[in-house]
C-alpha positions as CSV (number, residue, x, y, z in Angstrom):
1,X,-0.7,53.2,-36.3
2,X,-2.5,51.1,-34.0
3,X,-0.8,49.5,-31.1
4,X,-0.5,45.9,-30.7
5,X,-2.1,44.6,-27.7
6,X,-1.7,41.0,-28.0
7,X,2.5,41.9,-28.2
8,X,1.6,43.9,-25.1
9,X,-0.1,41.4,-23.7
10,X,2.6,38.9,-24.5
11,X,5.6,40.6,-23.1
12,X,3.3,40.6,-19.9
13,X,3.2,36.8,-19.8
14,X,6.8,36.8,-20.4
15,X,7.4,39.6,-17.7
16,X,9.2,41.4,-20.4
17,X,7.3,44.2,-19.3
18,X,5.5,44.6,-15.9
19,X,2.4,46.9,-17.2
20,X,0.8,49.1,-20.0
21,X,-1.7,51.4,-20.5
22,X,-4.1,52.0,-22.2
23,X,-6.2,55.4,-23.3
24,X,-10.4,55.4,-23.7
25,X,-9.5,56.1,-27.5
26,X,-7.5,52.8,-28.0
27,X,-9.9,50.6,-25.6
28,X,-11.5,49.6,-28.7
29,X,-8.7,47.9,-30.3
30,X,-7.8,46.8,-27.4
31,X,-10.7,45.4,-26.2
32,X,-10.8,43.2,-29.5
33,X,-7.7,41.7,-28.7
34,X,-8.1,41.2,-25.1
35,X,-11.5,39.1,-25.7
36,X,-8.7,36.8,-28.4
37,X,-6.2,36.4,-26.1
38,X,-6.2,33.4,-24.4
39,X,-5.2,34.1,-20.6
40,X,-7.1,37.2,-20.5
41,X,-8.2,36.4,-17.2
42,X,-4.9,36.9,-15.6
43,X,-4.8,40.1,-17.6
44,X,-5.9,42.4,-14.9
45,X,-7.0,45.8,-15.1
46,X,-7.1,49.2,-12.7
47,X,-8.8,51.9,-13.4
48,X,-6.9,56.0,-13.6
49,X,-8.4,59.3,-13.8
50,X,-9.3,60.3,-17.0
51,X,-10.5,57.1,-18.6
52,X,-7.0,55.6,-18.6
53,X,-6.6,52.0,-17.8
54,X,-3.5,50.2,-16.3
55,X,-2.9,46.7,-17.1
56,X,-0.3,44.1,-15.4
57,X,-0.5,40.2,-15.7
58,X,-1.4,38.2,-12.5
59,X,1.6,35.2,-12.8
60,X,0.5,34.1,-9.0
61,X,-3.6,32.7,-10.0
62,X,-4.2,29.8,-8.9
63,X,-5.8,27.2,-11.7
64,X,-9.1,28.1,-10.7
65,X,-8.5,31.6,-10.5
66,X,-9.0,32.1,-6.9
Protein backbone atom coordinates (compact mmCIF):
# COMPACT_ATOMS: atom_id res chain seq x y z
CA UNK A 1 0.00 0.00 0.00
CA UNK A 2 1.29 3.27 -0.84
CA UNK A 3 2.37 5.66 1.76
CA UNK A 4 0.73 8.93 2.30
CA UNK A 5 2.93 11.79 1.86
CA UNK A 6 0.72 14.57 2.22
CA UNK A 7 -0.09 12.98 6.09
CA UNK A 8 3.72 12.85 6.21
CA UNK A 9 3.99 16.05 5.07
CA UNK A 10 1.38 17.21 7.52
CA UNK A 11 2.60 15.91 10.78
CA UNK A 12 5.83 17.82 9.61
CA UNK A 13 3.98 21.14 9.63
CA UNK A 14 2.54 20.21 12.84
CA UNK A 15 5.99 19.02 14.24
CA UNK A 16 4.24 15.81 14.95
CA UNK A 17 7.12 14.29 13.51
CA UNK A 18 10.60 15.91 12.87
CA UNK A 19 11.46 13.87 9.44
CA UNK A 20 10.75 11.01 6.92
CA UNK A 21 12.19 9.25 4.34
CA UNK A 22 11.75 8.41 1.49
CA UNK A 23 13.18 5.37 -0.98
CA UNK A 24 14.00 6.00 -5.01
CA UNK A 25 10.98 3.42 -5.50
CA UNK A 26 8.34 5.61 -3.64
CA UNK A 27 9.86 9.16 -5.05
CA UNK A 28 7.21 8.83 -7.50
CA UNK A 29 4.28 8.93 -5.35
CA UNK A 30 5.86 11.17 -3.54
CA UNK A 31 6.87 13.45 -5.80
CA UNK A 32 3.11 13.80 -6.94
CA UNK A 33 2.15 14.89 -3.73
CA UNK A 34 4.87 17.08 -2.88
CA UNK A 35 4.27 19.29 -6.22
CA UNK A 36 0.11 19.36 -4.41
CA UNK A 37 1.10 20.34 -1.31
CA UNK A 38 0.98 23.73 -0.60
CA UNK A 39 4.15 24.72 1.53
CA UNK A 40 6.35 22.53 -0.33
CA UNK A 41 8.88 25.00 -0.23
CA UNK A 42 9.55 24.69 3.43
CA UNK A 43 9.62 20.95 2.70
CA UNK A 44 13.24 20.47 2.49
CA UNK A 45 15.16 17.66 1.29
CA UNK A 46 18.83 15.96 1.90
CA UNK A 47 20.08 13.65 -0.04
CA UNK A 48 21.56 9.65 1.56
CA UNK A 49 23.51 7.03 0.01
CA UNK A 50 21.64 4.83 -1.92
CA UNK A 51 19.00 7.03 -3.49
CA UNK A 52 17.34 7.67 -0.20
CA UNK A 53 16.06 11.05 0.56
CA UNK A 54 15.49 12.62 4.08
CA UNK A 55 12.87 15.12 4.45
CA UNK A 56 12.26 17.69 7.56
CA UNK A 57 10.04 20.99 7.40
CA UNK A 58 11.90 24.33 7.68
CA UNK A 59 9.31 26.25 10.49
CA UNK A 60 12.11 29.24 10.71
CA UNK A 61 11.65 30.74 6.56
CA UNK A 62 11.23 33.79 6.50
CA UNK A 63 8.04 35.03 4.17
CA UNK A 64 10.19 35.38 1.29
CA UNK A 65 11.99 32.42 1.87
CA UNK A 66 15.32 33.75 2.55
Amino acid sequence: MARDFTDLMNQLKDKKIEQFEVTPEDFPAFQKAFMAYETRKRVVGQAEKNGKLIYHYDHDAGNDGE
